[in-house]
C-alpha positions as CSV (number, residue, x, y, z in Angstrom):
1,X,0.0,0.0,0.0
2,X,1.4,3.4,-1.2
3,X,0.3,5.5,2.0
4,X,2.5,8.7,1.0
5,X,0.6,8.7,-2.3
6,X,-2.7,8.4,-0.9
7,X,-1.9,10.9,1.8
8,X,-0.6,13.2,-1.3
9,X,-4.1,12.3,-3.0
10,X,-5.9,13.5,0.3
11,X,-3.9,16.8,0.8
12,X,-5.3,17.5,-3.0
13,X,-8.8,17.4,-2.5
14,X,-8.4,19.1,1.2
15,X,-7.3,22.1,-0.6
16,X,-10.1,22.7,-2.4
17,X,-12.9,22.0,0.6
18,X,-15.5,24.8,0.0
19,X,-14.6,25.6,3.4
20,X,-11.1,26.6,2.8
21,X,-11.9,28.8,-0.3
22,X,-9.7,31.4,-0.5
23,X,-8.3,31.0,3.0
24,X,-4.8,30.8,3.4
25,X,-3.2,29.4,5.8
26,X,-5.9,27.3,6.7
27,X,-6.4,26.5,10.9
28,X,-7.1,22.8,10.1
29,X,-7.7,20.6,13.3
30,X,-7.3,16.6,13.1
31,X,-9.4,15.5,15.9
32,X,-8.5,11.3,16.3
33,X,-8.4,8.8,19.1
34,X,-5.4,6.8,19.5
35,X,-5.9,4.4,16.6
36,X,-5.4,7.1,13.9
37,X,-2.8,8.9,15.7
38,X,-0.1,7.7,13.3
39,X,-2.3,8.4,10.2
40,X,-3.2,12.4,11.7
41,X,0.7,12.5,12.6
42,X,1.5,11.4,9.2
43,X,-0.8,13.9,7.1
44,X,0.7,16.9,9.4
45,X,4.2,15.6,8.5
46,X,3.5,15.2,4.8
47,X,2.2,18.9,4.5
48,X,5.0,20.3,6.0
49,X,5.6,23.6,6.6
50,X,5.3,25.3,3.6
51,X,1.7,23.9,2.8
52,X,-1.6,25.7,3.0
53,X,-2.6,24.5,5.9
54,X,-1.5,25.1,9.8
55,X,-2.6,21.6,11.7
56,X,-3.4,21.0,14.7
57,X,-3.7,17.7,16.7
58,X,-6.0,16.8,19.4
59,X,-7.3,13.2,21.1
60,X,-11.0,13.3,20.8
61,X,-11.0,11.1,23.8
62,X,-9.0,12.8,26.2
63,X,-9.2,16.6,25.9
64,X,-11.6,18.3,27.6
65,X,-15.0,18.6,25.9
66,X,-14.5,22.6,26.4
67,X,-11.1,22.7,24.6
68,X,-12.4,20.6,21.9
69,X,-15.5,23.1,21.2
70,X,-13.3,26.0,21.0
71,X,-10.8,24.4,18.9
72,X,-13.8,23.7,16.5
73,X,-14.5,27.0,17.0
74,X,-11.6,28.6,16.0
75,X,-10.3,26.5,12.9
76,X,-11.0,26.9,9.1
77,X,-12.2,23.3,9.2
78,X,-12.1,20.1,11.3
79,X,-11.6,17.1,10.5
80,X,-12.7,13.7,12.9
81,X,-11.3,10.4,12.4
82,X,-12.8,7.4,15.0
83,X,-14.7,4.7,15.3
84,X,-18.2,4.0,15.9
85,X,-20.1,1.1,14.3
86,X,-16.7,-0.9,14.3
87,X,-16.6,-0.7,18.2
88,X,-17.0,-3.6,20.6
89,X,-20.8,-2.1,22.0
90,X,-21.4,1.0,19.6
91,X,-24.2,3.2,20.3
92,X,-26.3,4.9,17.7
93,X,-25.6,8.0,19.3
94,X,-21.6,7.5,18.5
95,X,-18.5,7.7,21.4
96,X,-19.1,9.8,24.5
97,X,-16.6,12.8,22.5
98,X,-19.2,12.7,19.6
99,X,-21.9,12.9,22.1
100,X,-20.5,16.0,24.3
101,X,-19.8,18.2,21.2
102,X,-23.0,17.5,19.0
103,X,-24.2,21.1,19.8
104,X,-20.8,22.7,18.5
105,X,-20.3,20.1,15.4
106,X,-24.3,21.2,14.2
107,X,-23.5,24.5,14.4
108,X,-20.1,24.2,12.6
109,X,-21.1,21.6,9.9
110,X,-20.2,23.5,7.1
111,X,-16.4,23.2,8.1
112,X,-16.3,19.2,9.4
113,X,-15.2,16.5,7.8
114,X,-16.0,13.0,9.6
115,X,-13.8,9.7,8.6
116,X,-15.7,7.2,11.0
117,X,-14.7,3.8,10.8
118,X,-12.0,4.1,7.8
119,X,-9.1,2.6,9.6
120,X,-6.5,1.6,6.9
121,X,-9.1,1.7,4.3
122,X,-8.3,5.4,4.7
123,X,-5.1,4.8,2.2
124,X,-7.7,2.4,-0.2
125,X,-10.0,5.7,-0.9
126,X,-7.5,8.0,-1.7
127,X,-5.2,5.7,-3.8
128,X,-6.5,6.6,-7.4
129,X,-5.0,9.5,-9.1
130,X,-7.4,11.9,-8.7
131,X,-8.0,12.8,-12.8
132,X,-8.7,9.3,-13.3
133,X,-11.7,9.6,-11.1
134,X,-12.7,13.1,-12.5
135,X,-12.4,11.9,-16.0
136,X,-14.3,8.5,-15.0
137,X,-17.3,10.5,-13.6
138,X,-17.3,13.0,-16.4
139,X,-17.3,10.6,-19.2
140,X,-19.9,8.7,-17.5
141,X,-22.5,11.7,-17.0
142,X,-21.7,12.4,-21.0
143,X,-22.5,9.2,-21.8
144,X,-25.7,9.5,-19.9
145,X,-27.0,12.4,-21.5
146,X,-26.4,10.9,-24.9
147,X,-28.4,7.6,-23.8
148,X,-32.4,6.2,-23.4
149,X,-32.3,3.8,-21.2
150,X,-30.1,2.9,-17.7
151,X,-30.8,-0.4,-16.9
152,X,-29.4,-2.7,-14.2
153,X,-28.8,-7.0,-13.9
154,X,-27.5,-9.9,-12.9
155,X,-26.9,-13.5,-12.6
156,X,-29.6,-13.7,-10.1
157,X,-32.2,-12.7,-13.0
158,X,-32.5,-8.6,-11.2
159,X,-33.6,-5.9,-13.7
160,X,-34.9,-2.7,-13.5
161,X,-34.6,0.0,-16.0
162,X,-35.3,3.8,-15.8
163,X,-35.5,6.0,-18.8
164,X,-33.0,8.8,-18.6
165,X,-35.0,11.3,-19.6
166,X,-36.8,11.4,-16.4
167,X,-34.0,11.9,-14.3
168,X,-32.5,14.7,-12.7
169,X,-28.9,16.1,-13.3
170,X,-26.4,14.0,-11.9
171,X,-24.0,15.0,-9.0
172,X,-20.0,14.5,-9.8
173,X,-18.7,13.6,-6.4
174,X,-15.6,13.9,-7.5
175,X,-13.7,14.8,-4.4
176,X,-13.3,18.2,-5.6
177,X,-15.4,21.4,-3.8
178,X,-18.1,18.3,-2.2
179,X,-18.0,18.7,1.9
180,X,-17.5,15.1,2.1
181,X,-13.9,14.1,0.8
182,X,-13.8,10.5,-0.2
183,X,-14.3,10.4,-4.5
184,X,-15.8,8.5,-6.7
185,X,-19.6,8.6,-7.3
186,X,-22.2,10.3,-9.5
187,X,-26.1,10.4,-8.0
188,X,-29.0,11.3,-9.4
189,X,-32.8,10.9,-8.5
190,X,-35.3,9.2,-11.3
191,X,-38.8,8.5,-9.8
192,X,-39.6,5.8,-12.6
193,X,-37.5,3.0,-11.3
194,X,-39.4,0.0,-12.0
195,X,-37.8,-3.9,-11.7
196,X,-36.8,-6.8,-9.5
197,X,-33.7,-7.1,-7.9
198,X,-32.3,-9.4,-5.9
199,X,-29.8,-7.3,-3.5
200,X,-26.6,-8.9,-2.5
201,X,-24.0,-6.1,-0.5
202,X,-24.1,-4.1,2.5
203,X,-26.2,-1.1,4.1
204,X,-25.1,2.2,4.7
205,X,-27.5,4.1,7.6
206,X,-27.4,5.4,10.9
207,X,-29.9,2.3,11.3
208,X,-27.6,-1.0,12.1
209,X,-28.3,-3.2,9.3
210,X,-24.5,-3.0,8.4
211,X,-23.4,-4.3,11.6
212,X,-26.7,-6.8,12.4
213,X,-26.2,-8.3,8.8
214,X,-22.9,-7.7,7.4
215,X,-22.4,-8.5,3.3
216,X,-25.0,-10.1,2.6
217,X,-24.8,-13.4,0.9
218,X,-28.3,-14.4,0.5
219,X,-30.6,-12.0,-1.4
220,X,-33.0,-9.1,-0.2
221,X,-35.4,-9.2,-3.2
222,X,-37.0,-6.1,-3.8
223,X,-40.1,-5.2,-6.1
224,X,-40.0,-1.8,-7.5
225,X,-42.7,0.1,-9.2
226,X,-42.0,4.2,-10.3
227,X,-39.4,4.5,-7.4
228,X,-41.0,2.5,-4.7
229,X,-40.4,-0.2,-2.7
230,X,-43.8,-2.3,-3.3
231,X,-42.8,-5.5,-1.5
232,X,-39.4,-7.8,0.1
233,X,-38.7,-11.1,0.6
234,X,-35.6,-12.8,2.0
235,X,-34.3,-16.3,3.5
236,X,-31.6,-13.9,6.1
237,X,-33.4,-14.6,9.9
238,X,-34.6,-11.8,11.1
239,X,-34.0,-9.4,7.9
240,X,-37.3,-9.4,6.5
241,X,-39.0,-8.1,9.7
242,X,-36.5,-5.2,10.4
243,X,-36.5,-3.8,7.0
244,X,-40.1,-3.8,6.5
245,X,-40.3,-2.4,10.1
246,X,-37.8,0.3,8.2
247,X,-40.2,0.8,4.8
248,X,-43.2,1.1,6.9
249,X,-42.1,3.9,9.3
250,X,-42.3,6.4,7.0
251,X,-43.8,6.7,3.0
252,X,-40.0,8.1,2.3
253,X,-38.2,5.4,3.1
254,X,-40.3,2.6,0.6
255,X,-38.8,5.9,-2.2
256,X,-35.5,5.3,-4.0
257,X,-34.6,8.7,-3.0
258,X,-31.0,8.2,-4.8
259,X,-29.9,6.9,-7.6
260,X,-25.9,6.4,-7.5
261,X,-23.1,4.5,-9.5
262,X,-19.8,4.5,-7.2
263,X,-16.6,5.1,-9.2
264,X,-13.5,4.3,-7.0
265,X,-11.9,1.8,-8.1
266,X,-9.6,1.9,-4.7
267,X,-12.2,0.4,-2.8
268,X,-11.9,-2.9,-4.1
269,X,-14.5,-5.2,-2.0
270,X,-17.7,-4.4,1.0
271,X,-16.7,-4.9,4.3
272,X,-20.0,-3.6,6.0
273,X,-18.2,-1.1,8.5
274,X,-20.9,1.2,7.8
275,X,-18.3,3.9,6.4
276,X,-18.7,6.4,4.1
277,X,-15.8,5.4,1.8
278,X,-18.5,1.9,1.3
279,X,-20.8,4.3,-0.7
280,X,-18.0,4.9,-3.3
281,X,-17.7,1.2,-4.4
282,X,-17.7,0.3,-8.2
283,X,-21.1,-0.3,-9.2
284,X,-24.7,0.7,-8.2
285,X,-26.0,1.5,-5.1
286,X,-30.0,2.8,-4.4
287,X,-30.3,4.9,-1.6
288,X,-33.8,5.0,0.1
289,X,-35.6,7.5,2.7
290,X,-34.4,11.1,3.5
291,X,-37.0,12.6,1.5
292,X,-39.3,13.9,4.2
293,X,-39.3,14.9,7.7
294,X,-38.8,11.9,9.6
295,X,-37.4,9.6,7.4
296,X,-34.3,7.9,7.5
297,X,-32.0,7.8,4.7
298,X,-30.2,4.3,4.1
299,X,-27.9,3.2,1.1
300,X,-28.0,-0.1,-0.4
301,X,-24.4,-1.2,-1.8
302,X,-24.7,-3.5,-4.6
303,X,-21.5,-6.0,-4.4
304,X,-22.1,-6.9,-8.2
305,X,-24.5,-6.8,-11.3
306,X,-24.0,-5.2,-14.5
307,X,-25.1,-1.8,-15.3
308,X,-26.0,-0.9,-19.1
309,X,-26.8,1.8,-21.4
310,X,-29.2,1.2,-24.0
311,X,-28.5,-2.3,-23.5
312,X,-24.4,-1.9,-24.0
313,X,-22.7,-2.9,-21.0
314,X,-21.5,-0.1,-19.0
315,X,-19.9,-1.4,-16.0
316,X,-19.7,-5.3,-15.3
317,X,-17.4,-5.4,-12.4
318,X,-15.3,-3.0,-14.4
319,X,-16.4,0.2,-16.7
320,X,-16.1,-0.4,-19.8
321,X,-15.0,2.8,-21.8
């Protein structure tokens, strides 16, 4: 693993955070428990002195809750990196740190940046060369607007198509000016979904399916009509009860709310941390709920399948440009 060349890949997109525009020197604070003290020590080191930014170190779990708030406070932007979901006895709420300063992070959201649960998959999302994934994205979205038809399958007998008119214009997470770092996706929202799918991969939530059901090997099947969730049905114990007890707490969460297509080819396999870098995954993902008050928002990460344009493959485990 090439960990100055990710590090390097990281200190490229940090510049261009849309809360650092046009500041310079930027205060940048690296808030970490002891597990990513060598990673935070390592980014400071990299920079060096003649970067943009001024760092700053602190342990999340040992300094005062008061010094932490005014050190968020007072820098440009912050930047978190701990675990959560990959703890012993997590609790929805996160650690006791995350819990003491949720009144100072909500007001200062605009300037944090939260690696939870990366560990050394840190060095996996930054590892591509940052114009590959920009030109990835960018010829993807071109070939989208000169296509009908996205449709999705795979050797499990899933389909669902959407025409492409229908949808609206699609998001270049691209790792550069997005408040959350980690590359590689475009999203987009269609509401005429419609198809059967048998879902193999993780979950992405502040709900615990990720942690309760890991990768799944057995398939959630899912019946979609115009965007919606119409029925499941699953062999995993205990799945099909939770999720419908998910869909039916609020009409936003039976709505494919997002449509998305991760392009980071550094993150080479699911491992159901419940981390943000999961998200960015080759292949399709379908993110559900967070469309209305109340609703939770929770990402399905497709391990496989084939995604197509117009019925010419577009991604099979690989893109193929």
């Amino acid at each position: 693993m090439d960990t100055q060349r990710a590090i390097s890949h990281f200190l490229y997109y940090l510049e261009h955070h849309p809360a650092l525009a046009g500041i310079q020197p930027a205060k940048v604070l690296l808030g970490h428990t002891a597990d990513y003290e060598a990673l935070t020590g390592a980014i400071a080191e990299q920079a060096g002195s003649g970067s943009p930014f001024r760092f700053s170190a602190m342990r999340l779990d040992l300094e005062p809750t008061e010094r932490l708030s005014k050190a968020i406070a007072d820098s440009d932007l912050y930047i978190f990196f701990y675990d959560s979901s990959t703890l012993p006895n997590p609790r929805p709420e996160g650690p006791d740190f995350v819990r003491a300063l949720q009144g100072v992070m909500a007001d200062n959201w605009k300037k944090s940046l939260l690696f939870k649960d990366y560990g050394d998959y840190f060095y996996d999302t930054f590892s591509v060369i940052p114009q590959r994934i920009a030109g990835l994205n960018s010829h993807l979205i071109r070939r989208m607007s000169q296509a009908t038809t996205l449709s999705f399958q795979d050797d499990l007998g899933s389909y669902f198509d959407t025409p492409l008119h229908s949808v609206k214009k699609w998001t270049d997470i691209n790792g550069l000016g997005n408040y959350d770092l980690a590359p590689g996706e475009i999203a987009t929202h269609s509401d005429t979904i419609n198809g059967r799918v048998s879902f193999l991969g993780t979950f992405l939530s502040t709900i615990p399916f990720a942690r309760k059901y890991g990768v799944l090997q057995s398939p959630l099947e899912l019946w979609i009509e115009d965007s919606t969730i119409q029925k499941i049905a699953t062999d995993v114990p205990g799945l099909e009860h939770d999720f419908n007890k998910y869909l039916d707490a609020n009409p936003s969460n039976r709505r494919i709310e997002e449509l998305g297509i991760g392009t980071n080819e550094g993150v080479k396999s699911l491992y159901a941390r419940n981390a943000g870098f999961e998200e960015r995954h080759c292949g399709l993902h379908l993110g559900l709920g967070g469309g209305a008050k109340g609703s939770h928002h929770l990402d399905l990460i497709f391990e496989r399948g084939m995604l197509a344009l117009d019925n010419e493959p577009m991604f099979d485990g690989r893109f193929v440009l």
